[in-house]
PyMOL Python script that loads the backbone (N, CA, C, O; Angstrom):
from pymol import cmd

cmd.read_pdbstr("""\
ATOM      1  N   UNK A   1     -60.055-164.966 -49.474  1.00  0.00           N
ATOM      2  CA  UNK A   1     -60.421-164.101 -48.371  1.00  0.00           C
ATOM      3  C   UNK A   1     -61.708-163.368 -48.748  1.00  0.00           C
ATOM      4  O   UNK A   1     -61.990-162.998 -49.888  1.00  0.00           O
ATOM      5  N   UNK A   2     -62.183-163.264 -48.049  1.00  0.00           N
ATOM      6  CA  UNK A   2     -63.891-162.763 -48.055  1.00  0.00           C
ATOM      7  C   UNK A   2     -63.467-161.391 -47.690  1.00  0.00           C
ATOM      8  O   UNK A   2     -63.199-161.137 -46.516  1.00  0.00           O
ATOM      9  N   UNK A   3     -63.377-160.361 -48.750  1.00  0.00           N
ATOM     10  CA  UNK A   3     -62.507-159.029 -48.119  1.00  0.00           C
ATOM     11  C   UNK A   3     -64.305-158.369 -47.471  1.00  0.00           C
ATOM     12  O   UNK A   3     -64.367-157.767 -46.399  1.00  0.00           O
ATOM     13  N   UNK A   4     -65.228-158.558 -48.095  1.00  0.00           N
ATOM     14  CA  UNK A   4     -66.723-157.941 -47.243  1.00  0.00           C
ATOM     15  C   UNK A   4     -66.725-157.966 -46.020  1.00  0.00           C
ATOM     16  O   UNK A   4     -66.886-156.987 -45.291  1.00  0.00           O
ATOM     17  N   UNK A   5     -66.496-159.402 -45.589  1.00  0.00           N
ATOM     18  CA  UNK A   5     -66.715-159.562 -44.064  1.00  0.00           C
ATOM     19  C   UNK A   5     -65.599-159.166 -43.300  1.00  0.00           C
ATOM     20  O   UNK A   5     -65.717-158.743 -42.151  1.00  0.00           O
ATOM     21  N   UNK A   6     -64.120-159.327 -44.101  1.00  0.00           N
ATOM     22  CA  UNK A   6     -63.350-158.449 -43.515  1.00  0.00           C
ATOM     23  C   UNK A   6     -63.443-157.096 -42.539  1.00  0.00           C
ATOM     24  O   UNK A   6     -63.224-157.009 -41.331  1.00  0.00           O
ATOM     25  N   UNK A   7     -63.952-155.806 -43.748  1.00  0.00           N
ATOM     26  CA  UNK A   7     -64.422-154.800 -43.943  1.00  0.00           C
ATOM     27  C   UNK A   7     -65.215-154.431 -42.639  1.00  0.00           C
ATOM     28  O   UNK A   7     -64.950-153.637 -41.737  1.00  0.00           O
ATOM     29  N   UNK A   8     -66.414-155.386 -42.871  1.00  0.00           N
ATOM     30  CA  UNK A   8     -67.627-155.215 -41.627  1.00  0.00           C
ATOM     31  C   UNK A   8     -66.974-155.267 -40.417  1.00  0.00           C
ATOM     32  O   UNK A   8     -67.315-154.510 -39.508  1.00  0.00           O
ATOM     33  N   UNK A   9     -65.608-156.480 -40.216  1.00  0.00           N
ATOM     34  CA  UNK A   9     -65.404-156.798 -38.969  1.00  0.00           C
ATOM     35  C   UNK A   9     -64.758-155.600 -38.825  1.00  0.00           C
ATOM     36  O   UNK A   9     -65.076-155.087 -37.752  1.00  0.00           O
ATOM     37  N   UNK A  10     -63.878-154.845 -39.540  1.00  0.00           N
ATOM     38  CA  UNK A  10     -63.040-153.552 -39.342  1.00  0.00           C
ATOM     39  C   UNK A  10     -63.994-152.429 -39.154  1.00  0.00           C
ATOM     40  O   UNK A  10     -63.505-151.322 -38.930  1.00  0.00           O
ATOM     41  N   UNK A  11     -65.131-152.539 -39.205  1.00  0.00           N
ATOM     42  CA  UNK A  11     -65.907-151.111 -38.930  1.00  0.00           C
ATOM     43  C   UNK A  11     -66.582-151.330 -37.769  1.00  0.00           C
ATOM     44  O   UNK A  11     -67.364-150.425 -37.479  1.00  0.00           O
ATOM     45  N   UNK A  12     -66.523-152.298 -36.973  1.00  0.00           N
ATOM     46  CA  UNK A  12     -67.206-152.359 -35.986  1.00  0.00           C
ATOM     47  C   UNK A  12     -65.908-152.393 -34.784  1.00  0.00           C
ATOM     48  O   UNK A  12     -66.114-152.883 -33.674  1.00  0.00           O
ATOM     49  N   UNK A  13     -64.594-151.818 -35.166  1.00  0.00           N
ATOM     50  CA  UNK A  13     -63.442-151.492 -34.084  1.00  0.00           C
ATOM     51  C   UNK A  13     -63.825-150.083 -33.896  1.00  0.00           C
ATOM     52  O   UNK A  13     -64.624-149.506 -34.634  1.00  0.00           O
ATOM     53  N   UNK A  14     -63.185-149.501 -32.806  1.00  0.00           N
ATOM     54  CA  UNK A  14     -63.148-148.421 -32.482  1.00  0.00           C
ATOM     55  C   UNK A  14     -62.365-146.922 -33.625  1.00  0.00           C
ATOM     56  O   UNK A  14     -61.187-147.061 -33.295  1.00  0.00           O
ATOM     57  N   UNK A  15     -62.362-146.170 -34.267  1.00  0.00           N
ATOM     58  CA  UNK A  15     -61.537-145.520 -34.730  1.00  0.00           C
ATOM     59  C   UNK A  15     -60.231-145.248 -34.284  1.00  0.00           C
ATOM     60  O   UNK A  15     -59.397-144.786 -35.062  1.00  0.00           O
ATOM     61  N   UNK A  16     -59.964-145.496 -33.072  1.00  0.00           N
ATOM     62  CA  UNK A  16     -58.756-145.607 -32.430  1.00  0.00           C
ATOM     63  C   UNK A  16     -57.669-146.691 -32.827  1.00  0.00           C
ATOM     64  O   UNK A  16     -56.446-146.638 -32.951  1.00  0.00           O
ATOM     65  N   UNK A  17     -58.847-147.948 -33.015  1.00  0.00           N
ATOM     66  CA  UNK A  17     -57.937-149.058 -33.274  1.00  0.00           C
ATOM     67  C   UNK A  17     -58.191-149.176 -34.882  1.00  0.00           C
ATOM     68  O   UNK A  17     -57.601-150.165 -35.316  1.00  0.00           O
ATOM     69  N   UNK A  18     -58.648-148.709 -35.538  1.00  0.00           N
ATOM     70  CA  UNK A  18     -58.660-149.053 -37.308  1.00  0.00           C
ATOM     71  C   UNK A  18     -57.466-147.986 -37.456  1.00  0.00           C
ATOM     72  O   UNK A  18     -56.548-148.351 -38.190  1.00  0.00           O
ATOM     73  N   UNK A  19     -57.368-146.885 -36.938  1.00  0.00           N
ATOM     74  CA  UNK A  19     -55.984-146.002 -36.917  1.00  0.00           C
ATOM     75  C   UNK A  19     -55.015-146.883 -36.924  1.00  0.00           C
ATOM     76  O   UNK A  19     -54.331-146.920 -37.947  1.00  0.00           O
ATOM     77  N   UNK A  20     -54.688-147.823 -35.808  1.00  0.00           N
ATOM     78  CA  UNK A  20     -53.854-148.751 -35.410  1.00  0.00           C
ATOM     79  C   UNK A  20     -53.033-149.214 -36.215  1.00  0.00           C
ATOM     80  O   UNK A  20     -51.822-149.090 -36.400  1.00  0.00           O
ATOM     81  N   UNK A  21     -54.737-150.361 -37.168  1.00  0.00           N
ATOM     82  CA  UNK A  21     -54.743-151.048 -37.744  1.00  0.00           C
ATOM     83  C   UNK A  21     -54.056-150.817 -38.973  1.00  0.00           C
ATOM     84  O   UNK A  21     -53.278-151.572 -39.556  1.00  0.00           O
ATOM     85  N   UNK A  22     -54.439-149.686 -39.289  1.00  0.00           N
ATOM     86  CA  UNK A  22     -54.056-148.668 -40.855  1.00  0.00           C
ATOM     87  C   UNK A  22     -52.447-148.648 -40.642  1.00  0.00           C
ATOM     88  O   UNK A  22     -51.759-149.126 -41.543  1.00  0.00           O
ATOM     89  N   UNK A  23     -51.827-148.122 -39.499  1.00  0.00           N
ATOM     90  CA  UNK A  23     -50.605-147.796 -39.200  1.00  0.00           C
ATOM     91  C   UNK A  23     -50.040-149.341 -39.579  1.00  0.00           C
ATOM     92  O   UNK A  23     -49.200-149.381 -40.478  1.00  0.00           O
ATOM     93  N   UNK A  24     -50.341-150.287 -39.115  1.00  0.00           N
ATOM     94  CA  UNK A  24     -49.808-151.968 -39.064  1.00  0.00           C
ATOM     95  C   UNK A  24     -49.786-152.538 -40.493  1.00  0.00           C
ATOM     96  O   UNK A  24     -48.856-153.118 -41.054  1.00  0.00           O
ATOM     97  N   UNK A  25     -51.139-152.218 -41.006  1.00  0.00           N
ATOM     98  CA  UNK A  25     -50.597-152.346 -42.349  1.00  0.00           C
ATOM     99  C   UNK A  25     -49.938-151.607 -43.200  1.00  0.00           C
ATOM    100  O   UNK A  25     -49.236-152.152 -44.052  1.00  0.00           O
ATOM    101  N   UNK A  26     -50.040-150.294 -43.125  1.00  0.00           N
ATOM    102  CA  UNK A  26     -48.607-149.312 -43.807  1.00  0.00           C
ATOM    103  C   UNK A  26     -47.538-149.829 -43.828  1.00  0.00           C
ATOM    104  O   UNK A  26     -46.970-150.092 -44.887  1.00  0.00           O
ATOM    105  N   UNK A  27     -46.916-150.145 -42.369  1.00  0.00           N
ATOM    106  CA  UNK A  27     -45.951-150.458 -41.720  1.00  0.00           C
ATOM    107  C   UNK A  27     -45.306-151.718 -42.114  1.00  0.00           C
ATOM    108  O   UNK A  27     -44.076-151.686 -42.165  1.00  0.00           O
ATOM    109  N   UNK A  28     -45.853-152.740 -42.380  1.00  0.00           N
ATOM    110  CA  UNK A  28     -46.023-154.372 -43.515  1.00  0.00           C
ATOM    111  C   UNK A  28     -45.807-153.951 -44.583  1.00  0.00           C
ATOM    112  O   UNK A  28     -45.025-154.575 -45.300  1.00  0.00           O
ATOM    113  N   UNK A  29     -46.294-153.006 -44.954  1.00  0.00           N
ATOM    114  CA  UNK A  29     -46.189-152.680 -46.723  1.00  0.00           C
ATOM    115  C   UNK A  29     -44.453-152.205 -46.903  1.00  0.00           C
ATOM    116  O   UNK A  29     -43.677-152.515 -47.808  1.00  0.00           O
ATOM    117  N   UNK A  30     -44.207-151.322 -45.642  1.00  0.00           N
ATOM    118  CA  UNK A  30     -43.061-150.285 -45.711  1.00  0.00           C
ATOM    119  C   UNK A  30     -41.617-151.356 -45.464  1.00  0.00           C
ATOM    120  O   UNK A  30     -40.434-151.149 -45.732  1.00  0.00           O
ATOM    121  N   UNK A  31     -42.427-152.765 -44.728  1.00  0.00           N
ATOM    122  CA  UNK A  31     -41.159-153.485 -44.472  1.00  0.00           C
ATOM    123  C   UNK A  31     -40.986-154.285 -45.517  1.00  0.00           C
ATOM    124  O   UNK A  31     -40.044-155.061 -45.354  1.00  0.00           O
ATOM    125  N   UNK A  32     -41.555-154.388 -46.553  1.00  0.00           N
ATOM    126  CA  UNK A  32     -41.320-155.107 -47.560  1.00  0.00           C
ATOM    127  C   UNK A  32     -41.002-154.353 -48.846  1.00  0.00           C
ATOM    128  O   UNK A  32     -40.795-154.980 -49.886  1.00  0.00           O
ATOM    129  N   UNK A  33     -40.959-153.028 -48.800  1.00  0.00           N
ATOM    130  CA  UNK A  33     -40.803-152.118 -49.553  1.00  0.00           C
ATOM    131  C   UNK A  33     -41.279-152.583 -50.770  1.00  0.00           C
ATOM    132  O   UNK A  33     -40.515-153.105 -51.583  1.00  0.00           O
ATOM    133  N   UNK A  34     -42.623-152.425 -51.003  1.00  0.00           N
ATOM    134  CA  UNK A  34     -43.692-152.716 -51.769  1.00  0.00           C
ATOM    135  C   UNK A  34     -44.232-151.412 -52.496  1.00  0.00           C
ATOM    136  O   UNK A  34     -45.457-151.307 -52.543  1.00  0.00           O
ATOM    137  N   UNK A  35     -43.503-150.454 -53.041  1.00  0.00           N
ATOM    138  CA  UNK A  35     -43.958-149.035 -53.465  1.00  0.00           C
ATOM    139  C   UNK A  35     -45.103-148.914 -54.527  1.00  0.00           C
ATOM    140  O   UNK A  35     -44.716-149.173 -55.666  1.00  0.00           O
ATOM    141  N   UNK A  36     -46.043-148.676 -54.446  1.00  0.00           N
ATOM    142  CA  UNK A  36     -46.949-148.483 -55.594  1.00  0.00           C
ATOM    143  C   UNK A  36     -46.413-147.874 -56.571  1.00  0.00           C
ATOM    144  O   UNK A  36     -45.693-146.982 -56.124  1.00  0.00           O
ATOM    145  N   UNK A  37     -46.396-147.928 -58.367  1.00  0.00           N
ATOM    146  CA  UNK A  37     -46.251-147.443 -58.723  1.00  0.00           C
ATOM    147  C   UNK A  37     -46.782-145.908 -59.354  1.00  0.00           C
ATOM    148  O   UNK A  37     -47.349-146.186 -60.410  1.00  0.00           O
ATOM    149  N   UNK A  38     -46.813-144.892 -59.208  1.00  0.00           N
ATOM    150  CA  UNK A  38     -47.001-143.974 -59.073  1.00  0.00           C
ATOM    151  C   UNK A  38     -47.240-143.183 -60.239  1.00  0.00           C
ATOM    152  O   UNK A  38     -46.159-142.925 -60.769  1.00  0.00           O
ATOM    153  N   UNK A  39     -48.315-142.635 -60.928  1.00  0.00           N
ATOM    154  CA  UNK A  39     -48.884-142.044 -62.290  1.00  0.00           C
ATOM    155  C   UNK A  39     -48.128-140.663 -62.075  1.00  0.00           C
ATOM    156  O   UNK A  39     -47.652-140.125 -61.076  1.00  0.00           O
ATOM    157  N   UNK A  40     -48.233-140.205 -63.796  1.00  0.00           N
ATOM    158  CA  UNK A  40     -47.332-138.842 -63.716  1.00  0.00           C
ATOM    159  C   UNK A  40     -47.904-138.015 -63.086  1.00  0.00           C
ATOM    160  O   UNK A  40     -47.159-137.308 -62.408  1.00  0.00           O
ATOM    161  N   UNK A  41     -49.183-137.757 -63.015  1.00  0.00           N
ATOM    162  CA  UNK A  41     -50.360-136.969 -62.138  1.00  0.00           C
ATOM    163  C   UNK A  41     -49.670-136.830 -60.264  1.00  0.00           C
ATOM    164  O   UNK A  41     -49.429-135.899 -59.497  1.00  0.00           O
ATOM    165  N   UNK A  42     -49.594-138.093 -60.221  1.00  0.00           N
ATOM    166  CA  UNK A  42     -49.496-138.079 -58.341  1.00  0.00           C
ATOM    167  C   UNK A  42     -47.775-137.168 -58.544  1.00  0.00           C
ATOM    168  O   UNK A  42     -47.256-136.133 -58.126  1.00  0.00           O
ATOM    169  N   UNK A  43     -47.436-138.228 -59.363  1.00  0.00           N
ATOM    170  CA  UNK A  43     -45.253-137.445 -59.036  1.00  0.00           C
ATOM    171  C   UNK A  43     -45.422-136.263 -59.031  1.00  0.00           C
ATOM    172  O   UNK A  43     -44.868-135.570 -58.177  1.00  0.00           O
ATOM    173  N   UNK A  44     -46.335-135.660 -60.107  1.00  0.00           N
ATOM    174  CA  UNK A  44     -46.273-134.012 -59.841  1.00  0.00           C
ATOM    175  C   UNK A  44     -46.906-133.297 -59.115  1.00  0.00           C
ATOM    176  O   UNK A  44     -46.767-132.080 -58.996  1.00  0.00           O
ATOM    177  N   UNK A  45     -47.907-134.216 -58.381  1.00  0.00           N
ATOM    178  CA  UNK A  45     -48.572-133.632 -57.105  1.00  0.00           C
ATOM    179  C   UNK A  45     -47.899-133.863 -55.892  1.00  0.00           C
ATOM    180  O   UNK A  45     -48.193-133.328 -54.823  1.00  0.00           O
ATOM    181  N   UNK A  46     -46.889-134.760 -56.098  1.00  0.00           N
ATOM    182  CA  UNK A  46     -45.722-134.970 -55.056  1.00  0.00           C
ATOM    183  C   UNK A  46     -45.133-133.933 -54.611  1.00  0.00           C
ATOM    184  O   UNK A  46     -45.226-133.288 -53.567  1.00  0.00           O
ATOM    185  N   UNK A  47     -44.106-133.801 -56.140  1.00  0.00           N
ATOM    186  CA  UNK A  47     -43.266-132.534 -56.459  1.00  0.00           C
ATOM    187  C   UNK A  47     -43.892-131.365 -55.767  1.00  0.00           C
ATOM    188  O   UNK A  47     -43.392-130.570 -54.971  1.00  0.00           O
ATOM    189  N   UNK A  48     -45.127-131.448 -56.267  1.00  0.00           N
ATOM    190  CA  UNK A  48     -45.258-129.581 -55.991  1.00  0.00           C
ATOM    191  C   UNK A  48     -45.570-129.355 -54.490  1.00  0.00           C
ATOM    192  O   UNK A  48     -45.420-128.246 -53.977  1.00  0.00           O
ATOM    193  N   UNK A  49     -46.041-130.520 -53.746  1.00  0.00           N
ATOM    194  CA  UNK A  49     -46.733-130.412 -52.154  1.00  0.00           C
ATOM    195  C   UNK A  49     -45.031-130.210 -51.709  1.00  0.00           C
ATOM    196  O   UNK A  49     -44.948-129.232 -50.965  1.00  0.00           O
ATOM    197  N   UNK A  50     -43.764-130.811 -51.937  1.00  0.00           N
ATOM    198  CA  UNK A  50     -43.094-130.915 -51.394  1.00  0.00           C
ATOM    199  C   UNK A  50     -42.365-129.552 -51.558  1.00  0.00           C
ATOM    200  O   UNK A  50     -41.755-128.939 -50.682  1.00  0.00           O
ATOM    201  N   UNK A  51     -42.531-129.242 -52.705  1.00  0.00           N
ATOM    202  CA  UNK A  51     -41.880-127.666 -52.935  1.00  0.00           C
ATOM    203  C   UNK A  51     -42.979-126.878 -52.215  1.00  0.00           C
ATOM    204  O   UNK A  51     -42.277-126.540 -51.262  1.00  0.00           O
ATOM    205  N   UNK A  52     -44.270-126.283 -51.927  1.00  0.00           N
ATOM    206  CA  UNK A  52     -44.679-125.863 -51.183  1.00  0.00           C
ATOM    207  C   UNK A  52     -44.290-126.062 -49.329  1.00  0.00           C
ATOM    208  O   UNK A  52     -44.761-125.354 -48.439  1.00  0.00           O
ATOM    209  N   UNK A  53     -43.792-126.655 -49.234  1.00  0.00           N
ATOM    210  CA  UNK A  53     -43.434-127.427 -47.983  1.00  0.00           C
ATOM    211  C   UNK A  53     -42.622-126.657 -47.761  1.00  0.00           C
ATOM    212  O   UNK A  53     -42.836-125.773 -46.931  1.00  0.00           O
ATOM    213  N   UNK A  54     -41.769-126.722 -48.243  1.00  0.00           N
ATOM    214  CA  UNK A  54     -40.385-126.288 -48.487  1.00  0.00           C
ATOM    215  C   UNK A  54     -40.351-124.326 -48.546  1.00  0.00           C
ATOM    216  O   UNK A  54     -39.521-123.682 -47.904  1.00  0.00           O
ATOM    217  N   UNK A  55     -41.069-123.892 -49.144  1.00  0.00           N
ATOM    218  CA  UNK A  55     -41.576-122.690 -49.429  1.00  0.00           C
ATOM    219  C   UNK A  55     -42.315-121.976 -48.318  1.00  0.00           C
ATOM    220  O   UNK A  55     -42.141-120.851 -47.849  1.00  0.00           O
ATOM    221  N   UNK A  56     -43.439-123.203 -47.935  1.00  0.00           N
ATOM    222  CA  UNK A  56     -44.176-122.487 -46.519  1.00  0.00           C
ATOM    223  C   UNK A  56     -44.236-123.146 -45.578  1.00  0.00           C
ATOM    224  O   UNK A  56     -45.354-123.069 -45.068  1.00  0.00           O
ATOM    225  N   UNK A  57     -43.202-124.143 -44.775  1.00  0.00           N
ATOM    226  CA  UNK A  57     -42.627-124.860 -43.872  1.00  0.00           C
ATOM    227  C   UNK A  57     -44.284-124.583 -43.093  1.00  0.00           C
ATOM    228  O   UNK A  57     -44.997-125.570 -42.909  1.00  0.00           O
ATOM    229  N   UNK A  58     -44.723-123.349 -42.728  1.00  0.00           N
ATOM    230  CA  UNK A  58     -45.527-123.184 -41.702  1.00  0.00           C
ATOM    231  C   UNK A  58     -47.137-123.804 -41.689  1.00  0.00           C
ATOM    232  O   UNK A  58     -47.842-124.214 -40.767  1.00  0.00           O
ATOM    233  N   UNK A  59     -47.371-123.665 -43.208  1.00  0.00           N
ATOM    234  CA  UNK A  59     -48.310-124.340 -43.348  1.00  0.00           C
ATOM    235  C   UNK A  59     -48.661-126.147 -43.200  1.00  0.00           C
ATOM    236  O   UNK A  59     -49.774-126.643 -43.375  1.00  0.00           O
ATOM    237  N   UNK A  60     -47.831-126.646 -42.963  1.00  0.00           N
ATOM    238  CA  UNK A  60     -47.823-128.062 -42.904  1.00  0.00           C
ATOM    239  C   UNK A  60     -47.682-128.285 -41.565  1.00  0.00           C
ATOM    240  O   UNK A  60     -47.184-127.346 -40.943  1.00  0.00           O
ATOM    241  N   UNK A  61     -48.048-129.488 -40.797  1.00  0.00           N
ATOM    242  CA  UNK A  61     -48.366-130.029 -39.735  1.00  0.00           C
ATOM    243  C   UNK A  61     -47.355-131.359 -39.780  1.00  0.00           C
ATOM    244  O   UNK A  61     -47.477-132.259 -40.611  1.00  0.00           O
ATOM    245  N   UNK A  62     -46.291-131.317 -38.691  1.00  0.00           N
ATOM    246  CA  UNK A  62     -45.490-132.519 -38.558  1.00  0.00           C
ATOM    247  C   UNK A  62     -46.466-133.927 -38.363  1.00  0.00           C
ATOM    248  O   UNK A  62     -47.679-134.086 -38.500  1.00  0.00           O
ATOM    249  N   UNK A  63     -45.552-134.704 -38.047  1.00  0.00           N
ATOM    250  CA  UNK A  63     -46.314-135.964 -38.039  1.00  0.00           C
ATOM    251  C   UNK A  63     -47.037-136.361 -36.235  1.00  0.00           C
ATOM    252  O   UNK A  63     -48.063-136.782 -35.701  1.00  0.00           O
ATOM    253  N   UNK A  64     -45.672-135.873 -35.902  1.00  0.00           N
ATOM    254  CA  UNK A  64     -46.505-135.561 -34.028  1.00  0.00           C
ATOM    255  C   UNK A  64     -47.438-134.566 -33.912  1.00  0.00           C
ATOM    256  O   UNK A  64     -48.355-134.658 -33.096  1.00  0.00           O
ATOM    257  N   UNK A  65     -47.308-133.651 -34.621  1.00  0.00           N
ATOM    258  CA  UNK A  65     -48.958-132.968 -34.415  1.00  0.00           C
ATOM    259  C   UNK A  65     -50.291-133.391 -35.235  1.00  0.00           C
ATOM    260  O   UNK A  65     -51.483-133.092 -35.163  1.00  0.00           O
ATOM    261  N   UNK A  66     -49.561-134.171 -35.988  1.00  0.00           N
ATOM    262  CA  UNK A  66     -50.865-135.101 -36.683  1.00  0.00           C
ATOM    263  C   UNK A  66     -51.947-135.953 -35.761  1.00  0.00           C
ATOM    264  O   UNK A  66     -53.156-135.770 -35.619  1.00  0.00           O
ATOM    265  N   UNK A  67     -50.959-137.078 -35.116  1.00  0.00           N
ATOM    266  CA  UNK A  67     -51.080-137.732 -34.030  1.00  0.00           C
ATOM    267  C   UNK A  67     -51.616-136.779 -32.998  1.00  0.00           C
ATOM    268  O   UNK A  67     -52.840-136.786 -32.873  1.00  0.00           O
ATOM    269  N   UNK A  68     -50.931-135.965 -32.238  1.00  0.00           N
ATOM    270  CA  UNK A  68     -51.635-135.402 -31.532  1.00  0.00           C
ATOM    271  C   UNK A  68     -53.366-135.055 -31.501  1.00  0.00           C
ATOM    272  O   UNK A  68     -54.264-135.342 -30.710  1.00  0.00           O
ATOM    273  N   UNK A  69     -53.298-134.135 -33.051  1.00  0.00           N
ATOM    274  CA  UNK A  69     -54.466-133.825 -33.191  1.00  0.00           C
ATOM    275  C   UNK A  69     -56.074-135.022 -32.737  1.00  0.00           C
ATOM    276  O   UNK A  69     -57.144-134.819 -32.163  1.00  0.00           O
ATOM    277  N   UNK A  70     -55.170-136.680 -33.625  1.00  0.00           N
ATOM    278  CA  UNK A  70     -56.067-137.431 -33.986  1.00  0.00           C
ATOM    279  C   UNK A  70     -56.169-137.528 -32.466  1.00  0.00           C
ATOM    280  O   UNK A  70     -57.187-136.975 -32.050  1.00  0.00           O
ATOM    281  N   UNK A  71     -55.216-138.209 -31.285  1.00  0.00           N
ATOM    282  CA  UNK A  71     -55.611-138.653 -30.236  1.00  0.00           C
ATOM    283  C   UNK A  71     -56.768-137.804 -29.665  1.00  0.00           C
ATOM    284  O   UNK A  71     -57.615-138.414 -29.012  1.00  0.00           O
ATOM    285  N   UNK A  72     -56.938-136.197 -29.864  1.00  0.00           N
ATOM    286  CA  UNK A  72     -57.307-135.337 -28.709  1.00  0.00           C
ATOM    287  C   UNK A  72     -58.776-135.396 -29.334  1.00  0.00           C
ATOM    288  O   UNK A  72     -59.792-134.864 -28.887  1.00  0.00           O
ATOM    289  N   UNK A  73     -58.670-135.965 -30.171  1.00  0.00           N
ATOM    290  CA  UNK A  73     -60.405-136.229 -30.656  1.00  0.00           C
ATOM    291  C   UNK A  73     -61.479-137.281 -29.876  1.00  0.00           C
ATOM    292  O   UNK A  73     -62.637-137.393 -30.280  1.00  0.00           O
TER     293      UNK A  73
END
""", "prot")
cmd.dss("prot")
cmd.show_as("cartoon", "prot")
cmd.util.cbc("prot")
cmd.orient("prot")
């Protein structure tokens, strides 16, 4: 696979649809449960975003207001 020309052809979609696109391949990755393995660095940057979460519920943005946000752009 020629991942260059790939690339080019993916930057010349709309940001709407490379969103899409991004979601479709997540989504492939998630159905095959393909987990990256994960350095001690990220687990504890895991850990701690999730305990902040947890701590300041308010500061974080659900996943529908994520979306939201992106569409209203």
């Amino acid at each position: 696979m020629d991942i260059t020309a790939k690339l080019n052809e993916i930057t010349s979609l709309s940001i709407e649809d490379r969103i899409l696109l991004v979601q479709a391949i997540w989504d492939s990755i998630a159905v095959e449960q393909a987990y990256p393995n994960l350095t001690e660095t990220q687990k504890r940057e895991l850990d701690r975003t999730i305990d902040d979460s947890e701590i300041n519920p308010d500061n974080f943005l659900t996943w529908e207001e994520v979306k939201t946000s992106i569409k209203g752009q």
